[in-house]
C-alpha positions as CSV (number, residue, x, y, z in Angstrom):
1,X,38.3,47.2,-3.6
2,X,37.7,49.3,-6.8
3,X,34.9,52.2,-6.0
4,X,33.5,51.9,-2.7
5,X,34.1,55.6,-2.2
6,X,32.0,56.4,-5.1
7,X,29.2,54.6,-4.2
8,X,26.2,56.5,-2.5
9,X,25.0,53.9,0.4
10,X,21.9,54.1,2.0
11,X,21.9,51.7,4.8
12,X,18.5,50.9,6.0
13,X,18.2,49.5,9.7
14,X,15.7,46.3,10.1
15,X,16.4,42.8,11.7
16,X,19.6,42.0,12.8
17,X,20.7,38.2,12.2
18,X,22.3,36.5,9.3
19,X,21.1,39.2,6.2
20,X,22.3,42.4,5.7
21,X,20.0,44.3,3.0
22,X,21.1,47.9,2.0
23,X,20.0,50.0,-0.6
24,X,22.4,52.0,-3.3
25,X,22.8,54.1,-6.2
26,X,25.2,52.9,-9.0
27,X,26.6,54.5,-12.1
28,X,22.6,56.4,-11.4
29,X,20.5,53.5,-11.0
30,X,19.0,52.5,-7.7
31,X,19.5,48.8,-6.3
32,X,18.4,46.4,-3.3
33,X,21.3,44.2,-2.1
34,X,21.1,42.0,0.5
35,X,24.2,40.5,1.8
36,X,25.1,36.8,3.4
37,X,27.9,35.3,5.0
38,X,27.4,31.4,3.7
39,X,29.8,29.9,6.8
40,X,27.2,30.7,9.1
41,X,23.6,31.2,7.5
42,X,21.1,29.0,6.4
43,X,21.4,29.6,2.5
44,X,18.2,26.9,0.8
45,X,16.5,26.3,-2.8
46,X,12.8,25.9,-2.4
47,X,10.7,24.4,-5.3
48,X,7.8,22.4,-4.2
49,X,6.2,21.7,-0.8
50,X,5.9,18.0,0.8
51,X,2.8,17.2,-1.5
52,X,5.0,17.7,-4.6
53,X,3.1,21.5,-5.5
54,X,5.1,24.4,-6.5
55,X,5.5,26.9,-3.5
56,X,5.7,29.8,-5.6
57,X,5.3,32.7,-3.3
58,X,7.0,34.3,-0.7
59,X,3.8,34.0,1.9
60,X,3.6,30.3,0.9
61,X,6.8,30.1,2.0
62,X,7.0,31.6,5.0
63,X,3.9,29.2,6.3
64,X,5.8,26.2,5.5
65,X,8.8,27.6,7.6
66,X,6.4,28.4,10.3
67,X,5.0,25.5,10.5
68,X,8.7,24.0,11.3
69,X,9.8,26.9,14.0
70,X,11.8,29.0,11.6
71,X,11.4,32.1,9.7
72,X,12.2,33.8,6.4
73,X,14.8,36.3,6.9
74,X,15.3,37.0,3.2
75,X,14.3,35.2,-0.4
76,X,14.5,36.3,-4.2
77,X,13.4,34.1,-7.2
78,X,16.8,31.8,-8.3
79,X,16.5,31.1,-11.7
80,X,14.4,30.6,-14.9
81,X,11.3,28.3,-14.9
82,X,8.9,26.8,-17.7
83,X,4.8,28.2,-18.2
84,X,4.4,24.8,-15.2
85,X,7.4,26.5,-13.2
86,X,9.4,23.7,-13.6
87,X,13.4,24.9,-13.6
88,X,14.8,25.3,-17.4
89,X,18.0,24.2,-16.2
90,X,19.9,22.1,-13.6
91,X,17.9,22.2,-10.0
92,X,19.3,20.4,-7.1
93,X,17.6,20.5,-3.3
94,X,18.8,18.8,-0.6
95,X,20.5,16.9,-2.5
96,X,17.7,15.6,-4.8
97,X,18.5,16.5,-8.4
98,X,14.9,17.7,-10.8
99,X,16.4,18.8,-13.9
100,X,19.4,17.8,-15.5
101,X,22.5,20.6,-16.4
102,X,22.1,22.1,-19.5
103,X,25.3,23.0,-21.3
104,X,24.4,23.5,-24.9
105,X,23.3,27.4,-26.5
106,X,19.9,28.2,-26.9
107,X,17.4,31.1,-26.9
108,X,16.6,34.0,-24.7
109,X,18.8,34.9,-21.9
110,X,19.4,31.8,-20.3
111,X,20.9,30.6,-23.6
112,X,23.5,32.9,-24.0
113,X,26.4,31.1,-23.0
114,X,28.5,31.9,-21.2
115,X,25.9,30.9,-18.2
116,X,26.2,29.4,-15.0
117,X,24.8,27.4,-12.0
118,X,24.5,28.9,-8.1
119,X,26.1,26.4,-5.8
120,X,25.6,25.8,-1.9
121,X,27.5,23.7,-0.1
122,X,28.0,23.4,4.0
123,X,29.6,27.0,4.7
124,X,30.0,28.5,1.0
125,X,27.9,29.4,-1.9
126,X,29.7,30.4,-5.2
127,X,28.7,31.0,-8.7
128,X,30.2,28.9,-11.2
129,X,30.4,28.9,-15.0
130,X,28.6,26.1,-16.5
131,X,31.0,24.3,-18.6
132,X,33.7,24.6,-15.5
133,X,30.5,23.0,-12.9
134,X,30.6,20.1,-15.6
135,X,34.0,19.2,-15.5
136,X,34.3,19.8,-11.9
137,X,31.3,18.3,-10.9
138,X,31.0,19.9,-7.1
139,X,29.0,18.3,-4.9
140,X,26.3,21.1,-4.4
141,X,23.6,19.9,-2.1
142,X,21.5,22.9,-3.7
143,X,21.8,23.9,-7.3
144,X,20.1,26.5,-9.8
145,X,21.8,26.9,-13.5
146,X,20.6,30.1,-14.8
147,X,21.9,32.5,-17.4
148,X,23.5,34.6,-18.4
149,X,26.6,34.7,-16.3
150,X,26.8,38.6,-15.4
151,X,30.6,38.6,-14.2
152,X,33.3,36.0,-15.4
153,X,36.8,35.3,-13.6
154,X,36.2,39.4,-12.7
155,X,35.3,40.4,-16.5
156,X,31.9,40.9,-17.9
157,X,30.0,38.6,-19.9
158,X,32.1,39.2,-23.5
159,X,28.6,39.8,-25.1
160,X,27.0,42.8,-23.1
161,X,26.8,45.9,-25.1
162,X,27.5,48.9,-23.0
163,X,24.6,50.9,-25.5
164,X,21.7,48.5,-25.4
165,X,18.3,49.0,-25.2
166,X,17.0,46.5,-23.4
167,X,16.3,47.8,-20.3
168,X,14.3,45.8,-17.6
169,X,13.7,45.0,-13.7
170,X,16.3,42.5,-13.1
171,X,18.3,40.2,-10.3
172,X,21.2,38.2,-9.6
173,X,23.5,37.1,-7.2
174,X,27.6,37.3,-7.1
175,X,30.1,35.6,-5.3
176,X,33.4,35.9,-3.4
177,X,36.3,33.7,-4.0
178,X,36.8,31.4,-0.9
179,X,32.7,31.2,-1.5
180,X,32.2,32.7,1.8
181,X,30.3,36.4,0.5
182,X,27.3,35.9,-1.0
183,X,25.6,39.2,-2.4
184,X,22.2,39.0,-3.7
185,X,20.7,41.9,-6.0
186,X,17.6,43.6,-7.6
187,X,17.3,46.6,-9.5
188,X,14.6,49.4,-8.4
189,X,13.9,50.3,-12.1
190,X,15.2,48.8,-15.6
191,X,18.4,48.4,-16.4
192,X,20.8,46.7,-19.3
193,X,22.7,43.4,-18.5
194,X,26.1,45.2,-18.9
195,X,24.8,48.2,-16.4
196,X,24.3,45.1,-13.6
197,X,26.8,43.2,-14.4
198,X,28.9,46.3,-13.8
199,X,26.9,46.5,-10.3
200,X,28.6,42.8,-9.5
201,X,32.0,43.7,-10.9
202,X,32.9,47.9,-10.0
203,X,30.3,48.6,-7.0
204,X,30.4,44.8,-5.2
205,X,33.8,43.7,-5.8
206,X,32.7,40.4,-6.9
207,X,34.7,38.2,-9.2
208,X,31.6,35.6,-10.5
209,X,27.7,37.3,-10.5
210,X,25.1,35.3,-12.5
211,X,21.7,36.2,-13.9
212,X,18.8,35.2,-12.1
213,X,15.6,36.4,-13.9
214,X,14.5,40.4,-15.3
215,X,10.9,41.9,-15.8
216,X,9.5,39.1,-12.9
217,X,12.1,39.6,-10.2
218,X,11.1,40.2,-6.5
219,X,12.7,40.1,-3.5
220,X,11.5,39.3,0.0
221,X,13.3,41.7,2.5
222,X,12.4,41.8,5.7
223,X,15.4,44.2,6.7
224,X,13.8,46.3,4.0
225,X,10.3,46.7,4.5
226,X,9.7,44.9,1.4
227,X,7.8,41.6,0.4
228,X,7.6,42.1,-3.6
229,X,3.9,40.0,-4.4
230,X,3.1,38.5,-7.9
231,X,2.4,36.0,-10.6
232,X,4.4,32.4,-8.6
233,X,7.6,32.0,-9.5
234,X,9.4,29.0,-10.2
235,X,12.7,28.2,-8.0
236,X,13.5,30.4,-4.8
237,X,16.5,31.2,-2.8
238,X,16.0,32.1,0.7
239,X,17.7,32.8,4.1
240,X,16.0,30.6,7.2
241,X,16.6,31.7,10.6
242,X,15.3,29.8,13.6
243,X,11.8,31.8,14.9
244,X,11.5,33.8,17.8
């Protein structure tokens, strides 16, 4: 563990069950986490509903579930998405790839390469680096590629500058190394890439964090009090727990 002690914690109580979501302060900006063990929860992708429509939205989402007996006990947007919503990069559900992996640069965030895809498989989640996922091609039943990658083999992306400007809302998600930690993570106000990758590497511990989205990132907490509303998103990540 680096800094633990250092950290200012502010542990919020809310539902008990397979997410725990905490808030904290780190190197003076604020944070949401929410926290998952992935060999006993329900980590899913959601895209699009049985009729082939983009769910978009966290309320949208939590009808579907009810409809089948189960409940939302966390979600956050997973990655980058066209003007249709469509994922810019690899997208596998259930098994069912949509778009294809994308290993070449290009513009904008998701572009700067390194970048990376979030894997789930029965009992672990991890982030890996994109050009590693195509030569090891793991069987993720679930799959977003999104970029940048925010924390690399425990070092920060090599092109973060620690004086940038460019300062917005953003999200992400880190991983242990046996795959069995999953930390999700959204910043309460703007902050650079290399300030959150630094959240992933110094305050989390955590040797892989990748990039989900910045300005549009919301987070459904529960645990928190908090159900973030906006424009619909493109991919989401959530936490299903069976209904009461």
């Amino acid at each position: 563990m680096r800094v633990w002690a250092a950290l200012a914690l502010l542990f919020v109580p809310g539902i008990a069950g397979a997410v725990e979501c905490r808030e904290l302060r780190h190197d003076g900006n604020g944070y949401a986490i929410c926290e998952v063990d992935a060999r006993t929860a329900d980590i899913r992708l959601f895209l699009e509903d049985d009729a082939g429509q983009v769910i978009g939205t966290f309320p949208a989402l939590e009808a579907r579930l009810s409809k089948r007996g189960e409940r939302l006990a966390f979600a956050m947007n997973a990655g980058m998405y066209h003007g249709d919503r469509s994922p810019v990069g690899l997208y596998r559900e259930g098994g069912q790839e949509v778009q294809g992996l994308i290993t070449r640069a290009g513009p904008g965030n998701f572009g700067l390469l390194p970048n990376g895809v979030f894997c789930l498989r029965d009992g672990r989640a991890d982030v890996i680096e994109t050009m590693r996922f195509a030569r090891e091609e793991p069987d993720c039943r679930d799959a977003s590629q999104s970029g940048p990658m925010l924390v690399i083999d425990g070092e920060l992306h090599p092109r973060f500058l620690p004086d940038s400007t460019s300062r917005y809302v953003r999200n992400g998600v880190g991983t242990s190394e046996d795959g069995a930690r999953v930390v999700f993570a959204i910043s309460k106000g703007a902050v650079t890439l290399h300030e959150f990758g630094r959240l992933f590497r110094d305050a989390l511990d955590l040797p892989q964090a990748l990039y989900f989205d910045g300005n549009i990132s919301r987070l459904h907490a529960p645990a928190l009090g908090r159900s973030d509303a906006g424009l619909p998103m493109g991919p989401i990540v959530g936490v299903v727990e069976r209904g009461d």
